[in-house]
C-alpha positions as MATLAB code, in Angstrom:
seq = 'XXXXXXXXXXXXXXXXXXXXXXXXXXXXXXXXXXXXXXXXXXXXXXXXXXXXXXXXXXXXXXXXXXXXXXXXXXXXXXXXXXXXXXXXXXXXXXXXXXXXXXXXXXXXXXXXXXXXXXXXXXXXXXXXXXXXXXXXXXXXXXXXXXXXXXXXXXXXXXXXXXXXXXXXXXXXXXXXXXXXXXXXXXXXXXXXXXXXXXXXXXXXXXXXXXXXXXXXXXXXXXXXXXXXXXXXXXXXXXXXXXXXXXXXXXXXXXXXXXXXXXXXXXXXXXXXXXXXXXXXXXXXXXXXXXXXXXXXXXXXXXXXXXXXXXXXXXXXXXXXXXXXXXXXXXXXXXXX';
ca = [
       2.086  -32.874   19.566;
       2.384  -33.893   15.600;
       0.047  -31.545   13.415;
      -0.875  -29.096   16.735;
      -1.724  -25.900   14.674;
       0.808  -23.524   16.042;
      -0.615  -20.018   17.914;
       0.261  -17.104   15.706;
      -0.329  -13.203   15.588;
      -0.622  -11.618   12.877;
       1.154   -7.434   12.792;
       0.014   -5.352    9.626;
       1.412   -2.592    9.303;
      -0.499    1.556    8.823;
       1.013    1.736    5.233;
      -0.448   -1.674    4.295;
      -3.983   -0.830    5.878;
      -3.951    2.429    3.581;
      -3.947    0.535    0.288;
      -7.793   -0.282    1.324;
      -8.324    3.723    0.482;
      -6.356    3.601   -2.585;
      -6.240    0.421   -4.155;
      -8.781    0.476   -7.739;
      -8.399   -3.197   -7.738;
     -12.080   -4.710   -6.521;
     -10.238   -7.963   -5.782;
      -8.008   -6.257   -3.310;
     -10.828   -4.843   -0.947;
     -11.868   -8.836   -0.633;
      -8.736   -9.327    1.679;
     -10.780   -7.120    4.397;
     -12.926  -10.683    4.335;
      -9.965  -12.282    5.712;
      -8.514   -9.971    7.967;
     -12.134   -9.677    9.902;
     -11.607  -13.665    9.866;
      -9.158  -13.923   12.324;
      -9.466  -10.461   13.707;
      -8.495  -12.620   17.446;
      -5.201  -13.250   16.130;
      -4.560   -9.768   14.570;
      -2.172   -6.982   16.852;
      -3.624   -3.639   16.017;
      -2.233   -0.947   17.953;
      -3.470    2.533   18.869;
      -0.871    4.162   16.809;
      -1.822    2.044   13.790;
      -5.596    3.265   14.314;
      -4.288    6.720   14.799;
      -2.114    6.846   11.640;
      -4.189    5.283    9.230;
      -7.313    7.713   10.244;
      -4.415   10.565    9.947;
      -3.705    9.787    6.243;
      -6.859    7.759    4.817;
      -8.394   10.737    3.398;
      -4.888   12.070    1.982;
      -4.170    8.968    0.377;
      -8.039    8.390   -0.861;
      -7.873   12.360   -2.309;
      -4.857   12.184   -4.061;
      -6.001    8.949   -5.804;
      -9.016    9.933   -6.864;
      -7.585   13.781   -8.073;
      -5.335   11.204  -10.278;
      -8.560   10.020  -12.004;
     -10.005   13.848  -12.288;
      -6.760   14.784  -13.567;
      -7.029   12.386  -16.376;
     -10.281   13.205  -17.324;
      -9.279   16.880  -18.353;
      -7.076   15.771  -20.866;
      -9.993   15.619  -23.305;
      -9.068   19.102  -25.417;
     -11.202   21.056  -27.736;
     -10.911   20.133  -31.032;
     -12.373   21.356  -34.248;
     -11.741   20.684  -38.002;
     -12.060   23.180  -40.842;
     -15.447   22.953  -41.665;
     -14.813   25.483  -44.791;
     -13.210   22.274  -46.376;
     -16.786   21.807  -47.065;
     -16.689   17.830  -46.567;
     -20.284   16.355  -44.717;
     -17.916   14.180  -43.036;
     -16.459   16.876  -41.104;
     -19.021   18.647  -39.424;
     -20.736   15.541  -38.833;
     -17.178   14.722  -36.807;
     -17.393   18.216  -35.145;
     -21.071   17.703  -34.063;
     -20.159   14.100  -32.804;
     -17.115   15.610  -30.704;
     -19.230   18.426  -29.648;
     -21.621   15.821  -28.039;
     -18.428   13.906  -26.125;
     -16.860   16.875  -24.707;
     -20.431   18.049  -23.085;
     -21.099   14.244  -22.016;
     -17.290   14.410  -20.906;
     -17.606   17.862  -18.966;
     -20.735   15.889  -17.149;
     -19.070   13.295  -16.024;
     -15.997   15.039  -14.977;
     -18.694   16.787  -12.505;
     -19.835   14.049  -11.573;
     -16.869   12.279  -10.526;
     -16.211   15.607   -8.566;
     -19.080   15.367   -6.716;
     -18.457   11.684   -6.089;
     -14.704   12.533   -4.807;
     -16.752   14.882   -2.466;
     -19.173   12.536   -1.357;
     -16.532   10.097   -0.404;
     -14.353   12.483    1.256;
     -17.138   13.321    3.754;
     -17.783    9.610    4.330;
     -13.928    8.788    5.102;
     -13.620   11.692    7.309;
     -16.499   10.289    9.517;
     -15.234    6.953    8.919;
     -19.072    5.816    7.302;
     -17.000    5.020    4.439;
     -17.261    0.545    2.844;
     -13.336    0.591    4.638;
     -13.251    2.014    7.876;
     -16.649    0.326    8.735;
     -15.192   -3.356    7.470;
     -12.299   -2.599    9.941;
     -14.024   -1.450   12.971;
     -14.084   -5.049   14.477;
      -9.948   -5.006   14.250;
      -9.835   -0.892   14.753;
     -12.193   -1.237   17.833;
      -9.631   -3.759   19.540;
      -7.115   -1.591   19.396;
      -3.975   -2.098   22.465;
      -3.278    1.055   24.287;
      -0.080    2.518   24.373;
       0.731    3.122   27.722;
       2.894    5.547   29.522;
       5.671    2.957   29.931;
       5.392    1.766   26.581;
       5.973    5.378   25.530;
       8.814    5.853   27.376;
      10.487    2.493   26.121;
       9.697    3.992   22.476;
      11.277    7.095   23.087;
      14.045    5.353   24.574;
      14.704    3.612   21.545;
      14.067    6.449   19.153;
      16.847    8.392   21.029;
      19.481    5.812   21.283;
      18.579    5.426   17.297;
      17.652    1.540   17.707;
      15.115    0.237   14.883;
      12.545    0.134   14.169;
      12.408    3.697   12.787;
      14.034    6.677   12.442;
      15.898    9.136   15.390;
      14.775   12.379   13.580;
      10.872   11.155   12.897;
       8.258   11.347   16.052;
       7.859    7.776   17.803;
       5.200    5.806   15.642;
       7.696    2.278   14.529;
       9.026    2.027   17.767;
       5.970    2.104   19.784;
       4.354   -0.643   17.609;
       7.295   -2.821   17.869;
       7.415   -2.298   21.981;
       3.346   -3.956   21.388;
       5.091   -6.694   18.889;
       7.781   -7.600   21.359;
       4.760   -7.868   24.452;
       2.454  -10.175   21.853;
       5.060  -12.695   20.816;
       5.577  -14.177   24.239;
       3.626  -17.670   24.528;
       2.997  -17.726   20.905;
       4.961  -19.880   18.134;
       4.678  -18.085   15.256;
       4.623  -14.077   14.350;
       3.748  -12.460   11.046;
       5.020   -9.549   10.195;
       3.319   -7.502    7.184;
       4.498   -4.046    6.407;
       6.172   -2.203    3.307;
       8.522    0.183    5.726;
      11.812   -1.512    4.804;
      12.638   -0.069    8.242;
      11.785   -3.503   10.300;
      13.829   -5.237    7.288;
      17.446   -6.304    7.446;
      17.419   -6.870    3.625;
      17.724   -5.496    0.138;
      16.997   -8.570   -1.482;
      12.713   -7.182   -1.710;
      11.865  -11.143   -3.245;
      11.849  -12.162    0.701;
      11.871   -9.900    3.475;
      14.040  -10.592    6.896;
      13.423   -9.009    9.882;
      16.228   -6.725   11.612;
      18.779   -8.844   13.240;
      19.029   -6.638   16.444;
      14.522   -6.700   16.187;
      15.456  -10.704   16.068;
      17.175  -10.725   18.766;
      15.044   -8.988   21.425;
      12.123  -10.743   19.887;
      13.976  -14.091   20.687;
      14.728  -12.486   24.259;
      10.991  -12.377   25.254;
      10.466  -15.876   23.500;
      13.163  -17.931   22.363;
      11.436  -20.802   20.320;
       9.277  -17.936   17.919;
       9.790  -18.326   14.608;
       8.998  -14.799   12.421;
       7.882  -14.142    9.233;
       7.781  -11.142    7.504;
       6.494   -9.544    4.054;
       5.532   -6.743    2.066;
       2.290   -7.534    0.933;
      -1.437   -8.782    2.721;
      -1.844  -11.315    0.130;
       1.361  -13.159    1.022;
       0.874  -12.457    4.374;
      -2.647  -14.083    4.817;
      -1.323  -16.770    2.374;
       1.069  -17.444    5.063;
      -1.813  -17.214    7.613;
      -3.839  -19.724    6.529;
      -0.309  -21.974    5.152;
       0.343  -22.183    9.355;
      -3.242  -22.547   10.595;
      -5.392  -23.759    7.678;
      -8.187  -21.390    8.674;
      -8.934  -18.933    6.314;
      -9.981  -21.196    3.044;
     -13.492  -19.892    3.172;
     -12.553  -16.428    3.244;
      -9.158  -16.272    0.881;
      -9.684  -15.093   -2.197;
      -8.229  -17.892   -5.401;
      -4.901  -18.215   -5.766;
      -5.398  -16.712   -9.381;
      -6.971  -13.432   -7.571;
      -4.217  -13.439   -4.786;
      -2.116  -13.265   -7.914;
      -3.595  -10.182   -9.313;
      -3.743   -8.661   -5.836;
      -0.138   -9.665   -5.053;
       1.117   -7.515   -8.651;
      -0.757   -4.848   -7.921;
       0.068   -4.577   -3.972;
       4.149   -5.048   -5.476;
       3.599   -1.674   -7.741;
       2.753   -0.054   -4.469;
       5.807    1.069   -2.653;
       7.633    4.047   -1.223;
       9.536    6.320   -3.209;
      11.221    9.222   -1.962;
      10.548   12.569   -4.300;
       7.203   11.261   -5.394;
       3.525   12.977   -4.935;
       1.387   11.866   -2.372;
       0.638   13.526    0.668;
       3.762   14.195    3.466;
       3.352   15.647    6.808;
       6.408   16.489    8.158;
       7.335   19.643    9.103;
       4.668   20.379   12.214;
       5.967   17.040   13.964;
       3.468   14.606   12.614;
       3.619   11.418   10.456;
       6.876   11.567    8.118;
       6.052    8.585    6.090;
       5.022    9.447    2.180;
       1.712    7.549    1.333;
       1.224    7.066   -2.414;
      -2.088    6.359   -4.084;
      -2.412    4.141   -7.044;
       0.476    3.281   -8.621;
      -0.647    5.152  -12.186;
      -0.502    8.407   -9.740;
       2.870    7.948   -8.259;
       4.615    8.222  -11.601;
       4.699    4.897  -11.664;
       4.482    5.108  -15.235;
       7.325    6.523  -16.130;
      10.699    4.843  -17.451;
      12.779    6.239  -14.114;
      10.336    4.714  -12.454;
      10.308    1.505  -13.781;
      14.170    1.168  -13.924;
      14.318    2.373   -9.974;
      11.820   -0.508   -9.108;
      13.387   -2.889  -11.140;
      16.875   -2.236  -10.299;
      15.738   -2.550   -6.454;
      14.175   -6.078   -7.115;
      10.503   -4.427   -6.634;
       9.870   -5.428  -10.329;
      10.199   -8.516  -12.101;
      11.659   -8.029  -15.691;
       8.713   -9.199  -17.312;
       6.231   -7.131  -16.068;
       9.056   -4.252  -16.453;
       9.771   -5.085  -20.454;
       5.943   -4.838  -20.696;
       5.608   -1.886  -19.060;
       8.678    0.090  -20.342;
       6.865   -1.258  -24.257;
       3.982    0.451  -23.297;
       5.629    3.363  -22.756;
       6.317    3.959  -26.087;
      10.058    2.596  -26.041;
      11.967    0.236  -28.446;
      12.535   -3.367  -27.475;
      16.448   -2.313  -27.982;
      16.539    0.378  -25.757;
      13.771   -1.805  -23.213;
      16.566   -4.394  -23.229;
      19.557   -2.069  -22.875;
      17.805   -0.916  -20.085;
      16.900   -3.698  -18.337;
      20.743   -5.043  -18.782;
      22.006   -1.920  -17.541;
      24.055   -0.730  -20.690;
      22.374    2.682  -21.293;
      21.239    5.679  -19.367;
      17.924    6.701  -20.314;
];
């Protein structure tokens, strides 16, 4: 029937859920509104619930040892008082009283990293209590489900990875069982692994994911992306439901830019677990912490399409380079 608002689900992926525990953007924490909005329409798997509690405090503790690490870089300083100048040891007394206010607050932000830490762990934490109504829904992985994952692990199908323990396949087999009777599935994860694309602009899912998705339900259309914002954007787009909760579209901006600095890098420093058969997957915190400010950096995201060139020109300027070199680089003539 004309204007029927189609059934969708709505998939978000363990990497996007960890931005919540990372994120310093206040806006960004609004899009938990939203998600608890249509929490009947969201797939949250078992593995999801298990991965994100494996990493939130990893990916909250390296973000906030970011902001203690830039707090130390207040140094001692002193000038020659023997210059005999008033001015000077009226500067030294004046610095004297910053570095003992800064050596307070640097405790204190310790003992606030500690504090939080503790909550997260029990999951008392803002987060993990604003996502209890999706978390407690959870599907269960059964044994069959299992064994289809494994299945496709070892016969090196995507989602995923042959060499990494089962986590993307078992959430797809839960994908595949939720998109029969309903019109419309969104996809939202930044694990370029579901992807068929390098073009980052617009994401595509896998054309052999496609294909068994089309198996179970032939007339689905899917729709996939990298970030919440766009993908609860696209929500309410299809269903026209989630006005009251959405944040403006001038926020949804500013949360969009920041969630697009967030990405995967390989060789970066957040937390890995990989070598005692756990979670492979490289969670970084904010994007000021995974040397995200540095010109390789920039020219890596930008050459993949995960920048635009404005915001890379501004942030390669601020970086101390020359608009000729910030040009050269952009255009690909020099390497830096």
């Amino acid at each position: 029937m004309k204007g029927k608002v189609p059934s969708v689900r709505f998939f978000v992926d363990a990497n996007i859920y960890l931005r919540f525990y990372d994120s310093n953007q206040e806006s960004f924490r609004s899009l938990l509104k939203s998600m608890v909005a249509i929490k009947q329409h969201v797939l949250v798997t078992d593995q999801i619930v298990e991965e994100v509690c494996r990493n939130k405090t990893n990916v909250f503790s390296t973000s906030f040892d970011g902001y203690i690490q830039q707090m130390q870089t207040l140094n001692g300083i002193r000038l020659p008082e023997h210059l005999d100048d008033k001015r000077i040891t009226e500067w030294n007394k004046s610095f004297k009283d910053l570095s003992r206010n800064h050596k307070n607050l640097l405790g204190e932000l310790r003992q606030i990293r500690q504090v939080m830490v503790e909550s997260i762990v029990s999951s008392k934490d803002f987060v993990s209590m604003q996502l209890l109504p999706l978390f407690g829904a959870a599907v269960v992985s059964s044994n069959a489900h299992v064994a289809s994952a494994n299945e496709r692990r070892n016969l090196g199908s995507p989602p995923g990875k042959w060499s990494d323990p089962i986590g993307d396949q078992l959430n797809w087999e839960h994908i595949l069982e939720a998109c029969e009777g309903v019109s419309v599935m969104i996809i939202v994860s930044n694990d370029y692994d579901f992807y068929a694309n390098a073009d980052r602009e617009k994401q595509f899912l896998n054309p052999v994911l496609l294909d068994e998705m089309n198996e179970r339900n032939e007339s689905i259309s899917v729709e996939c992306y990298n970030s919440l914002s766009d993908g609860l954007q696209a929500y309410d787009r299809l269903t026209k439901s989630l006005k009251s909760s959405l944040p403006s579209v001038p926020v949804l901006e500013r949360i969009k830019e920041d969630e697009r600095l967030y990405v995967p890098f390989s060789g970066g420093t957040g937390p890995t677990h990989s070598s005692d058969g756990n979670e492979t997957t490289t969670y970084y915190a904010n994007p000021d912490h995974a040397r995200l400010d540095s010109v390789e950096r920039v020219k890596y995201m930008y050459k993949n399409s995960l920048m635009r060139r404005d915001v890379a020109q501004g942030r390669l300027l601020d970086l101390g380079m020359g608009s000729k070199d910030v040009q050269d680089i952009l255009d690909n003539r020099i390497v830096y």
